[in-house]
MIFIGU-26150 format. One record per residue (C-alpha): residue in one letter; x, y, z. Coordinates in Angstrom, 1 decimal, m for minus. Layout:
N
code_xx_yy_zz
a_X_Y_Z .
...
END
This chain:
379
code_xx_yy_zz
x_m50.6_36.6_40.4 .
x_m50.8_36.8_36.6 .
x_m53.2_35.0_34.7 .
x_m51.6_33.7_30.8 .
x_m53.2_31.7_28.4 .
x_m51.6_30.4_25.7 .
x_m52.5_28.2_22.4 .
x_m50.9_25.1_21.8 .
x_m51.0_21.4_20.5 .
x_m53.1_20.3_23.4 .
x_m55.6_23.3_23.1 .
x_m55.6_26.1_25.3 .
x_m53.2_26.4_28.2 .
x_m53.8_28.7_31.2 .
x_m50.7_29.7_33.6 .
x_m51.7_31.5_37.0 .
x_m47.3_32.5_37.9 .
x_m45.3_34.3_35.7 .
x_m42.3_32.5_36.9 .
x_m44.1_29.5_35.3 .
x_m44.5_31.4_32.5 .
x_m41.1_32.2_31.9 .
x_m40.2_28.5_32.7 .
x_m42.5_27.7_30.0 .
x_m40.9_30.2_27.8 .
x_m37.4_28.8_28.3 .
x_m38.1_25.5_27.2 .
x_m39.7_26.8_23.8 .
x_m37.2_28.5_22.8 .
x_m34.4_25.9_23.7 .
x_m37.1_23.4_21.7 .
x_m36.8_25.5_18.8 .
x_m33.1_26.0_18.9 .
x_m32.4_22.5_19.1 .
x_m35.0_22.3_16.2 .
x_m33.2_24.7_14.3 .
x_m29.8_22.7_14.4 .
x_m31.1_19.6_13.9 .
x_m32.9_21.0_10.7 .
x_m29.2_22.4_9.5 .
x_m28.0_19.0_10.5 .
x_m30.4_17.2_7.8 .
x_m29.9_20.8_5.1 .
x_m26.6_20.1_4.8 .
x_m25.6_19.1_1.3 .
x_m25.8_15.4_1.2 .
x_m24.1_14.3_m2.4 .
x_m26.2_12.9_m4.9 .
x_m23.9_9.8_m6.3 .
x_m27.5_8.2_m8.1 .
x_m26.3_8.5_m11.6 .
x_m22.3_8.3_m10.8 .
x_m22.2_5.9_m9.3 .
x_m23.4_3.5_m11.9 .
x_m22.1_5.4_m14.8 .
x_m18.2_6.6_m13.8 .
x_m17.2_2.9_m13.0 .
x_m18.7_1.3_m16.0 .
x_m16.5_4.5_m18.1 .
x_m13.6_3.9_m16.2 .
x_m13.8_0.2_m16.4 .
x_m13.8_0.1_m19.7 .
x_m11.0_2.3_m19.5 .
x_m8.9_0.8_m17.6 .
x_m9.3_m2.5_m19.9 .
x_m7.9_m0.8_m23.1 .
x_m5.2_1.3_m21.2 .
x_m3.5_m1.7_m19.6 .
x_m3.2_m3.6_m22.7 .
x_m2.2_m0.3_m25.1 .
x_0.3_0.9_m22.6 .
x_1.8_m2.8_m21.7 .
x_2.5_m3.1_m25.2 .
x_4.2_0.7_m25.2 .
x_5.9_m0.3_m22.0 .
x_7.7_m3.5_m23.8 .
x_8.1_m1.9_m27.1 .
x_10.2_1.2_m25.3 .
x_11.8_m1.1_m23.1 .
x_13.4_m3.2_m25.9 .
x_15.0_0.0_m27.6 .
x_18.1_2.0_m25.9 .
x_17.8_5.5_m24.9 .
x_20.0_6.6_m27.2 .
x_17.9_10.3_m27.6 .
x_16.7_12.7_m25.1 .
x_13.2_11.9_m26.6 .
x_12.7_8.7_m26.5 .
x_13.7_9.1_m22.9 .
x_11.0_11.3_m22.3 .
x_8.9_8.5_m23.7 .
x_9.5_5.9_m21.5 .
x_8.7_8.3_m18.6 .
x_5.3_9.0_m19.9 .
x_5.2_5.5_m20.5 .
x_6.0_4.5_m16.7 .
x_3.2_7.5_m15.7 .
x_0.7_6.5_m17.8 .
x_0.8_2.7_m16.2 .
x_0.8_3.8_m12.6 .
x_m2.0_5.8_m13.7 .
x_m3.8_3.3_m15.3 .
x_m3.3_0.9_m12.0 .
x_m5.0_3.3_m9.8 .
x_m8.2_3.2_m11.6 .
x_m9.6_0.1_m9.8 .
x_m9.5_1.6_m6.8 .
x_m11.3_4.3_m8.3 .
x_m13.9_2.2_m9.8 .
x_m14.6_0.1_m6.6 .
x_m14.5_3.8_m4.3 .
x_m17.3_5.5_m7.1 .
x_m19.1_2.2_m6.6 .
x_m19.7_2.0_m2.8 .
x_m18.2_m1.1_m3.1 .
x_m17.5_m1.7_0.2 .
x_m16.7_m0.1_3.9 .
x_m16.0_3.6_4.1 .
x_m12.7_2.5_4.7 .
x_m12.3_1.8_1.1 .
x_m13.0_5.2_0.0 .
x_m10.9_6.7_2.7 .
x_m7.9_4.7_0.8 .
x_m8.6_5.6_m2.5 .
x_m9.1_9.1_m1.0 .
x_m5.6_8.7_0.9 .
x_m3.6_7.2_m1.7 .
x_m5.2_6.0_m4.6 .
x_m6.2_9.2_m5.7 .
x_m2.9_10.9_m5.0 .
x_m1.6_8.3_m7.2 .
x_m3.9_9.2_m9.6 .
x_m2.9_13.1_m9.9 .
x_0.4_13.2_m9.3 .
x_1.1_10.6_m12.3 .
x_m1.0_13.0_m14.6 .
x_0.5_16.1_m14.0 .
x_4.0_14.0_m14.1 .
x_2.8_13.2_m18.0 .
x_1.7_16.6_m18.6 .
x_5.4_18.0_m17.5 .
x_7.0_15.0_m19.7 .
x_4.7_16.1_m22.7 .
x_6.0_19.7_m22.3 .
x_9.8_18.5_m22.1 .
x_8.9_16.3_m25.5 .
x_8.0_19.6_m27.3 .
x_10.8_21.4_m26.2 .
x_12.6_18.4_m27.4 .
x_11.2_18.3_m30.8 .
x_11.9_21.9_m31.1 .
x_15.6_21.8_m30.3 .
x_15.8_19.4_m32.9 .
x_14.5_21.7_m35.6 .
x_16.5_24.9_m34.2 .
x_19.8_22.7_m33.8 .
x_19.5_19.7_m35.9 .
x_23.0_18.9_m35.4 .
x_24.0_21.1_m32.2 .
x_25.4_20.3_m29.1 .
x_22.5_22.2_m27.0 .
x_23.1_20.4_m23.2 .
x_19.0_19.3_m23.3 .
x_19.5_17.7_m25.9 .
x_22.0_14.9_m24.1 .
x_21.0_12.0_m22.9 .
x_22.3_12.1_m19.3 .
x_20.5_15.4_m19.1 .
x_17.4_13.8_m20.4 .
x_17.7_11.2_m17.6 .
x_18.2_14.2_m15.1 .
x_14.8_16.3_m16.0 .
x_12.6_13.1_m15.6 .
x_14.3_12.5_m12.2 .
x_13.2_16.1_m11.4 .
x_9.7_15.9_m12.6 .
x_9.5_12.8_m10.7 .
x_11.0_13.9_m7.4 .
x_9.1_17.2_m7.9 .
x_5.8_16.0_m8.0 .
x_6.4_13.2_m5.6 .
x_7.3_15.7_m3.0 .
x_4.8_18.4_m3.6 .
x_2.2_15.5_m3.6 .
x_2.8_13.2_m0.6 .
x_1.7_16.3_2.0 .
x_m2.0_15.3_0.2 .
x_m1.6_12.0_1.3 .
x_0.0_12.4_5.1 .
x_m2.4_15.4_5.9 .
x_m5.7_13.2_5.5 .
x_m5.0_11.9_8.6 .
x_m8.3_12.7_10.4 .
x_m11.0_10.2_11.0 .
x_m14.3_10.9_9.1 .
x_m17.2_11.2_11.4 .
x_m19.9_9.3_8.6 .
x_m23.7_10.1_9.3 .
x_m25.0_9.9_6.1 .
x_m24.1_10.1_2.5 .
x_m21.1_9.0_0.3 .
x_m17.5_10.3_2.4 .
x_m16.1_13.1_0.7 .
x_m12.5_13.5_0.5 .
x_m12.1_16.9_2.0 .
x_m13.5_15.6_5.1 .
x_m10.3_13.8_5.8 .
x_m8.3_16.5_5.5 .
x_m7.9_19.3_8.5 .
x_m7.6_22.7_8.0 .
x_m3.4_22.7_7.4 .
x_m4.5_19.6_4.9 .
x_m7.1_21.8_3.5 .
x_m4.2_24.5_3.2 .
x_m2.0_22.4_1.2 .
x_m4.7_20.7_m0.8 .
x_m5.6_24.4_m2.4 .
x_m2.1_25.3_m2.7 .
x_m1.0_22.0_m4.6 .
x_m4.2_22.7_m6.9 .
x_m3.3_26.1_m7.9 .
x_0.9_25.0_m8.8 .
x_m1.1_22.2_m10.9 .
x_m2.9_25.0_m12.7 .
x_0.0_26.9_m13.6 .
x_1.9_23.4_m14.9 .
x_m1.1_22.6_m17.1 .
x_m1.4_26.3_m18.3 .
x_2.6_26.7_m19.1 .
x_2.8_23.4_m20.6 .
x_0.2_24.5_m23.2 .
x_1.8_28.0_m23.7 .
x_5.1_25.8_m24.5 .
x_3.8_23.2_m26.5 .
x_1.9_26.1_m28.7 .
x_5.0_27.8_m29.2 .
x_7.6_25.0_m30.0 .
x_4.7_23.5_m32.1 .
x_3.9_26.7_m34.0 .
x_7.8_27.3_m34.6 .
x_8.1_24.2_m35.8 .
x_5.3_23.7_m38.2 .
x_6.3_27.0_m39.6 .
x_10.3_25.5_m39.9 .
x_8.3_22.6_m42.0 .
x_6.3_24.9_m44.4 .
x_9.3_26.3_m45.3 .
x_11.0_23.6_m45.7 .
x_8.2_22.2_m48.3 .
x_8.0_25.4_m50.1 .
x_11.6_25.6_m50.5 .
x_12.3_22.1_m51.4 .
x_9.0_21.6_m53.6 .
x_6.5_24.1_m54.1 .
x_3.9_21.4_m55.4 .
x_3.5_19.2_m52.1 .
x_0.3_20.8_m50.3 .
x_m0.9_17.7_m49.7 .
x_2.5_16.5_m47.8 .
x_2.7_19.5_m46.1 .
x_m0.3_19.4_m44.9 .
x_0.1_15.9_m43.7 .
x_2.9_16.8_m41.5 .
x_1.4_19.8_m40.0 .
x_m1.6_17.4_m38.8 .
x_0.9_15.2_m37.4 .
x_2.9_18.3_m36.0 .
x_m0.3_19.7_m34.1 .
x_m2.2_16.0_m32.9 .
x_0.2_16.2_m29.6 .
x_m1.4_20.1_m28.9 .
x_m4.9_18.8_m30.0 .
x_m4.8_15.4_m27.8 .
x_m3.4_17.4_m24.9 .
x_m5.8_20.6_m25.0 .
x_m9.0_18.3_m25.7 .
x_m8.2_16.0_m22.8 .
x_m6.7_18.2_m20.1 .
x_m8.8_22.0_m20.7 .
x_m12.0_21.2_m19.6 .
x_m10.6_19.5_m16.3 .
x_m8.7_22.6_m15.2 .
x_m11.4_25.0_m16.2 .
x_m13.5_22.9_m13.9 .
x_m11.0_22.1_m10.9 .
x_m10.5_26.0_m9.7 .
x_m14.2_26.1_m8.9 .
x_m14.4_22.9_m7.7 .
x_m11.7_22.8_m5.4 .
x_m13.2_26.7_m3.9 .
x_m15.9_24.5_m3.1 .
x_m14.4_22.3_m0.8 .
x_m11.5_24.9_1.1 .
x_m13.8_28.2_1.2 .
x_m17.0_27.0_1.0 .
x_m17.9_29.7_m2.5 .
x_m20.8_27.6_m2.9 .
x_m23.7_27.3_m0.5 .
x_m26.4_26.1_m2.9 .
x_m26.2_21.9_m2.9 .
x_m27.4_21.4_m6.3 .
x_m24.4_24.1_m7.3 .
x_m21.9_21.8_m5.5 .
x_m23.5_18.7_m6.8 .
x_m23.4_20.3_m10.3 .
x_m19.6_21.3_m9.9 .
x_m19.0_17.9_m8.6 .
x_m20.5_15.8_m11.9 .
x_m18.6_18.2_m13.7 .
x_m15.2_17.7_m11.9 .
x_m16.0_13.9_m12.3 .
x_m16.7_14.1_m16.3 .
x_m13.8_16.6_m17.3 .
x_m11.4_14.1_m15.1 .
x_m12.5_10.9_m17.0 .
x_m11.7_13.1_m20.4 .
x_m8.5_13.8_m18.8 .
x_m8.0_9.8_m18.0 .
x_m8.3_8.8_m21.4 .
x_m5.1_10.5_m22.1 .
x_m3.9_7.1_m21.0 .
x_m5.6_5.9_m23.9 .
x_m4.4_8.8_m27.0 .
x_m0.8_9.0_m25.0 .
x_0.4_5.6_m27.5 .
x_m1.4_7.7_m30.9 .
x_1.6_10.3_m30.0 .
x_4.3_7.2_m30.0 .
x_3.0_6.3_m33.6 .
x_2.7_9.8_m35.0 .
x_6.2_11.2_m33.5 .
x_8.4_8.1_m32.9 .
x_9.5_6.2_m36.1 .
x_11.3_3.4_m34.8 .
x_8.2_2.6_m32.4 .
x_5.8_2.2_m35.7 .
x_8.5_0.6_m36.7 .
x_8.6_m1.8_m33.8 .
x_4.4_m2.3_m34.0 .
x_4.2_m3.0_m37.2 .
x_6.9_m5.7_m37.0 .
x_4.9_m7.4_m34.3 .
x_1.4_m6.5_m35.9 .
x_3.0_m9.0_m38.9 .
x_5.1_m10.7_m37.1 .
x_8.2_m10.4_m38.4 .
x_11.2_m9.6_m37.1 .
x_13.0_m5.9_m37.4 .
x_16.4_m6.0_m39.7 .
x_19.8_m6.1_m37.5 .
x_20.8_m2.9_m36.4 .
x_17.1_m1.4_m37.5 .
x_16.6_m0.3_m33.2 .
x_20.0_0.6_m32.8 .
x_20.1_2.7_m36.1 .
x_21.7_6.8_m35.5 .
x_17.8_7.8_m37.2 .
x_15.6_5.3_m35.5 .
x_14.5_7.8_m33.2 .
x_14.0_11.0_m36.1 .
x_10.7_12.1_m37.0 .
x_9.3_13.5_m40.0 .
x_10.3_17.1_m38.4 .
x_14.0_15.9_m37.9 .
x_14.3_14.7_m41.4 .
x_12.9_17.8_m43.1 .
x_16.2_19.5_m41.5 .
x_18.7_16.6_m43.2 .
x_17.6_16.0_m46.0 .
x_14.3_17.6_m47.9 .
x_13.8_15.2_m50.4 .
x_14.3_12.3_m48.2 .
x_11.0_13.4_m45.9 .
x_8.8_14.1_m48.8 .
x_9.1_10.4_m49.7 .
x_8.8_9.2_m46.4 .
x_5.9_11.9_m45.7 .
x_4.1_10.3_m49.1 .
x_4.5_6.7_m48.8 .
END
């Protein structure tokens, strides 16, 4: 017979049997070990949506607003001109991306506003957002083909270099399209698990098992490497050609800083629009997406931080919806052509659409005739 006392809640407890005493003993310790999951249960990061979930919809609201009306009106301008050039081509594409794009932000809006069942969110998660990213990147590989474009121009003005046909034209956007489209829908297939909700806003990843999880990281880092060699491209076609027009200047007339300059700006707004909407996304998205398939992050204000970072940089990258039709007006000539007519409403001259230049920017020009861009550059 053993005599134990012990000190608890109740005050002092004495047990006479040590087999009660390691009865007693058992139940403690499982008390303390269900105690212990319960209280990783209630640490586990529970995302803080306060502030985004008020802000993010208003942004992309207002978003969405001025990118349907810009990019309707770029849909029926393109629409009512022939693809006659490889680059105009490559502008109805973007065109076409940049309105699916723009269509998927509702569900966005609604999903960030916990408007709604979870069900919602498991949509936009599902579909919606799948939508959203595979539409971008398909715009980022179209903005790539257009400066490879605009640099086979300068190189060949009047060659017979096979990208620069039409039907070849048509053949790279099916590509890009199908592509994407393909590496995309496993995204969409592989959410196929059903979210066990106990608190907090459902995350995305939690739809996704660990083949889902797989692919998700996978599809993120090819994305990197489009975004990355898209900007090495544009940089160098870009360069190359603004160097092809300062020559061009200096040999035609020496005097026109001022024009030259004014081309070079217009040369370099496609590199500037992409890099200042597209960067800070992908600087952000590598960390971000470690987060979610290896777990790099164990701190919850970390993950929280990474996550209001991911949301901002991607609502930079949205607007490109937004600065794509600035590109149309600085690069296509028979598109300013076609807004300004309806801006005054009057109608284009006969044959004005149709015309062997209509397509030829200020690049093109300074290959066919010098004299003939410095006037249009100056007016």
């Amino acid at each position: 017979m053993h005599v134990v006392l012990l000190w608890g809640n109740r005050g002092l407890t004495v047990y006479y049997s040590s087999n009660h005493f390691i009865l007693f003993l058992s139940i403690v310790l499982l008390g303390v070990r269900m105690n212990g999951s319960q209280s990783n249960l209630s640490l586990k990061c529970v995302r803080d949506t306060s502030v985004t979930a008020v802000v993010f919809p208003c942004l992309y609201s207002a978003l969405f607003l001025f990118a349907l009306v810009l990019n309707c009106l770029a849909a029926w301008i393109f629409f009512n001109i022939r693809s006659t050039t490889t680059f105009v081509v490559y502008l109805k594409n973007v065109v076409v991306a940049d309105l699916l794009m723009t269509l998927s932000i509702p569900v966005k809006v609604l999903a960030d506003a916990d408007v709604g069942s979870w069900h919602l969110r498991a949509f936009y998660c599902r579909y919606s957002a799948v939508l959203f990213y595979t539409t971008m990147y398909i715009s980022i590989l179209l903005l790539g083909l257009i400066s490879l474009d605009r640099y086979l121009k300068i190189v060949r003005p009047f060659g017979k270099c096979a990208l620069q046909r039409v039907g070849v034209g048509q053949a790279l956007s099916v590509a890009v399209w199908a592509v994407m489209v393909s590496l995309a829908l496993p995204n969409a297939v592989l959410s196929d698990r059903t979210p066990s909700i106990s608190h907090g806003r459902l995350k995305c990843a939690s739809l996704k098992g660990r083949a889902g999880m797989r692919w998700h990281e996978g599809f993120n880092y090819f994305c990197q490497v489009v975004f990355w060699g898209t900007l090495a491209l544009m940089l160098f076609c870009y360069t190359f050609i603004s160097r092809k027009v300062y020559e061009s200047y200096k040999a035609s007339r020496s005097g026109s800083n001022a024009a030259s300059r004014r081309t070079k700006a217009k040369v370099f707004v496609v590199v500037v629009v992409f890099f200042i909407c597209f960067a800070p996304f992908h600087f952000t998205r590598v960390p971000y997406t470690l987060t979610q398939t290896r777990k790099i992050a164990n701190n919850c204000w970390a993950q929280n931080a990474l996550y209001v970072a991911k949301e901002t940089t991607l609502w930079l990258c949205a607007t490109n919806v937004c600065l794509d039709p600035l590109i149309y007006v600085f690069l296509c000539r028979v598109f300013r052509k076609r807004l300004t007519a309806i801006l005054k409403r009057k109608p284009l001259p006969q044959g004005a659409l149709e015309s062997p230049t209509a397509t030829s920017t200020h690049l093109e020009m300074s290959q066919v005739v010098n004299d003939r861009m410095l006037d249009v550059s100056s007016a």
